[in-house]
C-alpha positions in Angstrom: 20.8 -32.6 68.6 21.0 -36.2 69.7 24.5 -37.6 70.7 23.9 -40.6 67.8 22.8 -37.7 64.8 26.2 -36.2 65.7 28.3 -39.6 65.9 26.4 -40.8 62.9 27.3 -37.6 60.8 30.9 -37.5 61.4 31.4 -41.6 60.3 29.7 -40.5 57.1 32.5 -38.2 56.4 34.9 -40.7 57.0 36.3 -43.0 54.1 34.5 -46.7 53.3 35.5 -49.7 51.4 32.9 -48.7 48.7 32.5 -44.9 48.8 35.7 -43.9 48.3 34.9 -42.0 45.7 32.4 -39.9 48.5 35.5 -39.4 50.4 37.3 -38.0 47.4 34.7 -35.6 46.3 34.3 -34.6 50.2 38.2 -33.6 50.0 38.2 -32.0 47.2 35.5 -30.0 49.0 37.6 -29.4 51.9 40.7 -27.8 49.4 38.3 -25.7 47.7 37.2 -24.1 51.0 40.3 -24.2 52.1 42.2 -22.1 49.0 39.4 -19.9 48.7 39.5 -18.8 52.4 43.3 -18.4 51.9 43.5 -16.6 48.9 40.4 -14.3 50.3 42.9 -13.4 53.7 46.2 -12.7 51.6 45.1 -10.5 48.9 43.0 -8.9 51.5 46.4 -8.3 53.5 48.3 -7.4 50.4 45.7 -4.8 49.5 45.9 -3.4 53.1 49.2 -3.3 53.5 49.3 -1.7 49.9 47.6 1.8 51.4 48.8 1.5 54.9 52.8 1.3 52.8 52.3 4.0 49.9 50.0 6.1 52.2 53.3 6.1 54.8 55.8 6.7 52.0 53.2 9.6 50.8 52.9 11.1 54.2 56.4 10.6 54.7 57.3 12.8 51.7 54.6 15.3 51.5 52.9 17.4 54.4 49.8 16.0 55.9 47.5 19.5 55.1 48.7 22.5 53.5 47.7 26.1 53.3 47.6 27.3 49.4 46.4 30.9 47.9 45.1 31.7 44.6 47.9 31.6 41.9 50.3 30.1 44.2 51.4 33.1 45.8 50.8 33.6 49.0 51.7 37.5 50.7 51.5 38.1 54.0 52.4 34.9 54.8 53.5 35.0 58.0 49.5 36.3 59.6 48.4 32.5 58.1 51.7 30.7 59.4 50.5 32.2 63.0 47.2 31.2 62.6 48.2 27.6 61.7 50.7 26.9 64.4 47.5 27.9 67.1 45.4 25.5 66.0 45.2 23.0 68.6 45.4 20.0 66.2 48.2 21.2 64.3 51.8 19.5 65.3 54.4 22.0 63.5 54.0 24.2 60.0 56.7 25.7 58.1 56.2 27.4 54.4 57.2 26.6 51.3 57.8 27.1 47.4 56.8 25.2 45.0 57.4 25.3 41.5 58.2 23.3 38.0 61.3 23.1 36.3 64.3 21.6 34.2 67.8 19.8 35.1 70.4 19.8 32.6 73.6 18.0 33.3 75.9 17.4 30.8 73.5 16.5 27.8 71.3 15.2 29.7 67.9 17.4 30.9 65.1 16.3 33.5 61.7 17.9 34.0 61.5 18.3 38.1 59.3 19.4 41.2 61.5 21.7 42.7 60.4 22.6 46.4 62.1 25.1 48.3 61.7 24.4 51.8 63.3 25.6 55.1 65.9 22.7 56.6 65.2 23.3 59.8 61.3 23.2 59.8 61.3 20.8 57.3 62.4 18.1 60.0 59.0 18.6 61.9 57.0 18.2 59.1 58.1 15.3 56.5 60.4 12.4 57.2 62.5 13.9 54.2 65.5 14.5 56.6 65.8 10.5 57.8 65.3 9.3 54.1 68.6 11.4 52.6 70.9 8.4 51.9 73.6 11.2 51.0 74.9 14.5 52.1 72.4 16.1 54.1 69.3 18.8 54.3 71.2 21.0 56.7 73.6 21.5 53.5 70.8 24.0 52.0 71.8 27.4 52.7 70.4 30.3 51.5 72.6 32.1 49.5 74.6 28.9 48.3 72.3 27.3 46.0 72.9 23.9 47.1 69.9 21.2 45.9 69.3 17.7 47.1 68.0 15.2 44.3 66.1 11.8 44.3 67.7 8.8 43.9 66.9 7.8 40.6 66.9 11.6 39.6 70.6 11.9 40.2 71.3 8.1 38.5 69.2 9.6 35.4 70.8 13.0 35.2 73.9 11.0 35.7 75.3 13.5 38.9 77.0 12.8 42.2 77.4 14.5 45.1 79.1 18.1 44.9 78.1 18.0 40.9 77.0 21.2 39.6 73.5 21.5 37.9 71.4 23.6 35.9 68.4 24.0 37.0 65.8 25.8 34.1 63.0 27.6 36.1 59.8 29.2 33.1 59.6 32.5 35.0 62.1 34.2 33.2 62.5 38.2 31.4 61.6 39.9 28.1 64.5 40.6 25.9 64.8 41.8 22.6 65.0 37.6 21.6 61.7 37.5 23.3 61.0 35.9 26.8 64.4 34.4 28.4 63.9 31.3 30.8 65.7 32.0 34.2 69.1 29.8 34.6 70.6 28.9 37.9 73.6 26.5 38.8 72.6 24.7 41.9 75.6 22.6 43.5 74.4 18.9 44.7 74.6 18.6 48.2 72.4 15.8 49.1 70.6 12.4 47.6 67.4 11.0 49.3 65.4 7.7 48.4 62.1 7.7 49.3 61.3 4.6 47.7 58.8 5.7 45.5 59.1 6.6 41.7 57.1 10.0 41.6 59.0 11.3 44.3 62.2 9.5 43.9 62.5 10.5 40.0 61.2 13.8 39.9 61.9 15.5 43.4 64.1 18.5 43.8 64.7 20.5 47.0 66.5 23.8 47.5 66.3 26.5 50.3 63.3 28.5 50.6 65.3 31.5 50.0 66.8 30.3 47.2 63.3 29.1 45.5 62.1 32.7 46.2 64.5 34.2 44.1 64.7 31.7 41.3 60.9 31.6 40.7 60.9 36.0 41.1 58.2 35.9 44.2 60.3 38.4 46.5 59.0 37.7 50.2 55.9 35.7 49.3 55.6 31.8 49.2 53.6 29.4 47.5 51.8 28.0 50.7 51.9 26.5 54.2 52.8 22.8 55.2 51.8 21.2 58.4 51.5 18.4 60.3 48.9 17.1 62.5 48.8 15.4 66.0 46.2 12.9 64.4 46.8 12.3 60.1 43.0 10.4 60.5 41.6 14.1 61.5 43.2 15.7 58.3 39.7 17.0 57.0 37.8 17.9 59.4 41.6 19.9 60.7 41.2 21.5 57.2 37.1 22.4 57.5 37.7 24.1 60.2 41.0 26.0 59.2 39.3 27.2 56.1 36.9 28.9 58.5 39.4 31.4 60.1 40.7 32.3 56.1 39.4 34.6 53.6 37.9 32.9 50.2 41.4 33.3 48.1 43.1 30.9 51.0 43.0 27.1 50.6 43.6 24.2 53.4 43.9 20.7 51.8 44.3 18.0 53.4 46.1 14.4 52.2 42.8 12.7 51.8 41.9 15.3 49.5 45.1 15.6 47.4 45.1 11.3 47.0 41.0 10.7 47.3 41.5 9.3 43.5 44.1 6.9 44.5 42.6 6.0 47.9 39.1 5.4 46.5 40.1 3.3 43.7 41.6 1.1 46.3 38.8 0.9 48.5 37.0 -0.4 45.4 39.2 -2.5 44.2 39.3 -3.9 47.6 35.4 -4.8 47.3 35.7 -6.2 44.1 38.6 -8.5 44.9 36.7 -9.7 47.9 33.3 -10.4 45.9 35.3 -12.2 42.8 37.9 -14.3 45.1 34.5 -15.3 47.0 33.4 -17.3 43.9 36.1 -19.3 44.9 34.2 -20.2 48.3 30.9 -20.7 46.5 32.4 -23.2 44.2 33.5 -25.2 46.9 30.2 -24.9 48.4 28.7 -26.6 45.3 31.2 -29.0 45.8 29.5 -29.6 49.4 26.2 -29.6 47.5 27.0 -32.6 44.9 28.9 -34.2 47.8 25.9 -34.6 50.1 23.4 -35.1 46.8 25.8 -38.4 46.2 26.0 -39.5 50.0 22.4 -39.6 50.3 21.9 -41.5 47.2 24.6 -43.7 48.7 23.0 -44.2 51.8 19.3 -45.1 51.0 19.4 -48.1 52.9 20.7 -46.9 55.5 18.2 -43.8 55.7 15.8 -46.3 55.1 17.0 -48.3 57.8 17.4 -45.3 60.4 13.6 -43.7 59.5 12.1 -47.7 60.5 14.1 -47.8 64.1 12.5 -44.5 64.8 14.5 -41.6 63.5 12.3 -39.0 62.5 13.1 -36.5 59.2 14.4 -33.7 61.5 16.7 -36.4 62.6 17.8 -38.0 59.4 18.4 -34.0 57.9 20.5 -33.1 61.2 22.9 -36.1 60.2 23.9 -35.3 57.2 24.1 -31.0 57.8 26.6 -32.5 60.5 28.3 -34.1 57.6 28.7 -30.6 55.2 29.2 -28.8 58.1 32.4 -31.1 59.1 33.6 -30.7 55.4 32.9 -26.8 55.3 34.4 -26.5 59.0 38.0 -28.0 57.9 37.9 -26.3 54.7 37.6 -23.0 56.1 40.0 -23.5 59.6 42.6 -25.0 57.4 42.5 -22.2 54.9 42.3 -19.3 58.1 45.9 -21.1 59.4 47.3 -21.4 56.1 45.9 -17.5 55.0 47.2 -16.1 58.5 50.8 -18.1 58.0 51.3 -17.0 54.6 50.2 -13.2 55.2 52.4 -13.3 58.4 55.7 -14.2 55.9 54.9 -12.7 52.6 58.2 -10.7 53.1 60.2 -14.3 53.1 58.1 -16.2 50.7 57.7 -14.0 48.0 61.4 -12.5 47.6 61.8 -16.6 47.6 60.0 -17.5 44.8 61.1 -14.4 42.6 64.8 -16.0 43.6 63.3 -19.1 42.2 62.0 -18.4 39.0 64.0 -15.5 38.4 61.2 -12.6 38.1 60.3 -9.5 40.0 56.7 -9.1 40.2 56.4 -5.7 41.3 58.9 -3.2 39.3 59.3 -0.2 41.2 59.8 1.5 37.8 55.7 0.4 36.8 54.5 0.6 40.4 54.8 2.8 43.8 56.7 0.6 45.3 58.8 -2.9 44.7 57.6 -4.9 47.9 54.7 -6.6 48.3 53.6 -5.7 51.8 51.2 -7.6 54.3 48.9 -6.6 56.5 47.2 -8.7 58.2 43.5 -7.4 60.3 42.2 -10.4 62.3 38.6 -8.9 62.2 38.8 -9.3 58.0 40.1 -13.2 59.1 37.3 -13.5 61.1 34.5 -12.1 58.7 36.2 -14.3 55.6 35.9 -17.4 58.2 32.0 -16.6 59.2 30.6 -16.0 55.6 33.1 -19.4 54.5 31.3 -21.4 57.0 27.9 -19.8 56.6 28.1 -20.1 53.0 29.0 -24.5 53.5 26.1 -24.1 56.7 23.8 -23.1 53.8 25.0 -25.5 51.2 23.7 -28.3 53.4 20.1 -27.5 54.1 18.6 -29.0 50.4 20.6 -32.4 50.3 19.7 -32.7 54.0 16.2 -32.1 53.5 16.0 -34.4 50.5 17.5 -36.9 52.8 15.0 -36.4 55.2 12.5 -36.9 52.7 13.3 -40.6 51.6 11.0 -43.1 52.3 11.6 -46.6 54.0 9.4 -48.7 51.2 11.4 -47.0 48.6 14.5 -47.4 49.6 14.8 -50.7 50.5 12.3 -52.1 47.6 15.5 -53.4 46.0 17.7 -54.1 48.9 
C-alpha cells in the first residue's frame, strides 16, 4: 500500500465542514462495534465464571467419583474401598450412606438428604468441614446421634445449635397398624453454608454409624466417595475403575452425575455468542452505509484522484483504510472496556443493585446470588479477530464501487 492511500484514508475518517453528518454515522459505527465487542467479552465471562463457581461449590459439596451398587446397598464394602484407595489417580475415598428423609421440629417438617458420612474421612474428600459456619463435623459420634444441618435448613425448620430434631427415615417395621416409619431424635451439633440452595436447604449429615442403623443396613453402605488428583480425569478414572468391578458395581463420576447442567451451559454459551454477535454485524452494516455515503460524498474527489493517476486498486485501498479505521476503534475500545468491566463485575454490579435497589440474582431462584467473572484472554482475542474481520469484510463492496467511479461522470456537474 502506498504511504498517500494510507494518509488519504485516515483524513476521510476525520470530521469536515460539510460531512459532518459522515463523521456522525462513522461514530455511531465505532459505538456499535464497540458495545457489541463488550457485551460479547462480559457475558462470555459471566457464563464462565458461572460453571467454573457452581462446578466448585458442587465439587466442594459432593465427591468427585463415587462407587454405587445395585439397590444402594453395597456388602462387602471394604474389598471395593481397597481397590479404590490403589488406584493411582485416586487422592483419598471414604464410604458413605445415603438416604431420604423427614425433619420435624416443633410444627414444622422438612423433606432432607440425609448422608451419613465418617468425620474424619470426610475432610479428604469434600470441603464440607471448612464450610461449617457452626459447631463442627468432629461433633458426629457414633452412638450420639448428633446431625449437622444447612443453613437455610435450620432457619426453615426454625432450630439452633444443640436443638433436638426428629428425623423421619421410610424404612420402618410391620405392626398390627400396618408399616411404622422409623423415628430418631438427632441432637444439632453443627450448621454449614455452602452457598447453594440444593445443598444448603435440603442437606443433612449424621455419622456413618448412625445412618446404618437408622436406614436398617447393618454393616453395609450405600457406596464409595473419592477424590481425585486431577477432577478433569474424572471419567476416564471411572472407565477404568469400572473394569476391576463386577456388573452390580457402579463408578460415576461428576461429569456424569451434572452432564445435564454442564451441557446446557455449553449451549447456552454458543447461543449467547451467535445472538450477542448480531450486535457486531449491525455495526458492520453501519460501516457499510458509512462508506456507501462517503463515496457518494467524494465523487469529485475520486474523480479527481483516478485523472492524477490513481488506479482502482488504489482508490478501493483508500477507503478499506477508512472502514477498517472505524472497525479497528470500535472493536479496541470495546476489548478495553469488556476486559475492565469483566475484571470488576464484583464492584460494579453489587453497585448498581445498591442503586436501584434490586438483586438480580436470588439465591432462592438460582445456585448462587453472585454474579461471577471470568475472564479467558484467548475468548478476548477470538471476539476481537471475528469483530475486526467482520468490519475488514464490510469494506470490500463500497470500496470496490469506489474504485469503480469514473472521472467523466463524476465531475460532469462539478
Amino acid at each position: 500500500m502506498q504511504p498517500y492511500e494510507l494518509f488519504i484514508g485516515l483524513r476521510y475518517t476525520r470530521a469536515k465542514r460539510r460531512n459532518h453528518f459522515i463523521s456522525f454515522i462513522s461514530l455511531i459505527s465505532m459505538l456499535g462495534m464497540a458495545l457489541g465487542v463488550m457485551a460479547l467479552i462480559v457475558v462470555l465471562s459471566v457464563m464462565n465464571g458461572f460453571q467454573k463457581e457452581i462446578r466448585a461449590r458442587m465439587l466442594g459439596a459432593s465427591p468427585q467419583l463415587e462407587v454405587v451398587a445395585d439397590g444402594g446397598r453395597m456388602e462387602n464394602w471394604q474389598n471395593i474401598l481397597e481397590k479404590v484407595e490403589r488406584a493411582p489417580d485416586v487422592k483419598a475415598a471414604a464410604p458413605y450412606v445415603s438416604g431420604q428423609g423427614m425433619l420435624s421440629f416443633g410444627q414444622s417438617v422438612q423433606g432432607v438428604m440425609v448422608r451419613g458420612i465418617a468425620p474424619e474421612r470426610e475432610t479428604a474428600i469434600t470441603e464440607l468441614a471448612s464450610k461449617v459456619k457452626e459447631g463442627s463435623l468432629s461433633n458426629l459420634r457414633p452412638g450420639e446421634f448428633g446431625i449437622v444441618l444447612g443453613s437455610d435448613l435450620a432457619r426453615a425448620l426454625g432450630v439452633r445449635m444443640n436443638d433436638k430434631v426428629m428425623l423421619i427415615a421410610p424404612q420402618g417395621s410391620i405392626t398390627p397398624a400396618g408399616m411404622m416409619p422409623r423415628l430418631k431424635q438427632f441432637r444439632v451439633v453443627g450448621i454449614f453454608e455452602i452457598g447453594m440452595a440444593p445443598y444448603d436447604n435440603s442437606l443433612a449429615l449424621i455419622d456413618i454409624f448412625d445412618a446404618q442403623k437408622l436406614f436398617q443396613l447393618g454393616d453395609a453402605v450405600t457406596g464409595i466417595s473419592t477424590k481425585l488428583k486431577d477432577v478433569d480425569n474424572a471419567p476416564y478414572v471411572a472407565s477404568e475403575l469400572q473394569r476391576q468391578f463386577p456388573p452390580d458395581i457402579y463408578a460415576n463420576d461428576w461429569t456424569h452425575a451434572n452432564s445435564n447442567y454442564f451441557s446446557a451451559v455449553k449451549m447456552e454459551k454458543k447461543m449467547m455468542f451467535i445472538i450477542l454477535s448480531l450486535i457486531v454485524a449491525v455495526a458492520a452494516f453501519n460501516i457499510v452505509s458509512t462508506l456507501v455515503m462517503a463515496v457518494t460524498d467524494k465523487q469529485a474527489d475520486i474523480a479527481i484522484l483516478r485523472t492524477l493517476g490513481a488506479s482502482p486498486a488504489s482508490i478501493m485501498k483508500i477507503f478499506i483504510v477508512q472502514g477498517v479505521v472505524i472497525g479497528l476503534i470500535g472493536t479496541l475500545a470495546g476489548s478495553v472496556s469488556g476486559i475492565l468491566l469483566a475484571l470488576n463485575l464484583d464492584v460494579v454490579v453489587p453497585f448498581i443493585e445498591h442503586l436501584f435497589g434490586v438483586q438480580f440474582l436470588s439465591k432462592d431462584v438460582y445456585y448462587i446470588s453472585e454474579l461471577p467473572s471470568d475472564l479467558r484472554y484467548h475468548e478476548v482475542l477470538l471476539v476481537s479477530g471475528i469483530s475486526f474481520l467482520i468490519s475488514l469484510i464490510a469494506t470490500i463492496y463500497p470500496s470496490y464501487r469506489a474504485s469503480q467511479t469514473q472521472p467523466a461522470e463524476a465531475l460532469r456537474y462539478e
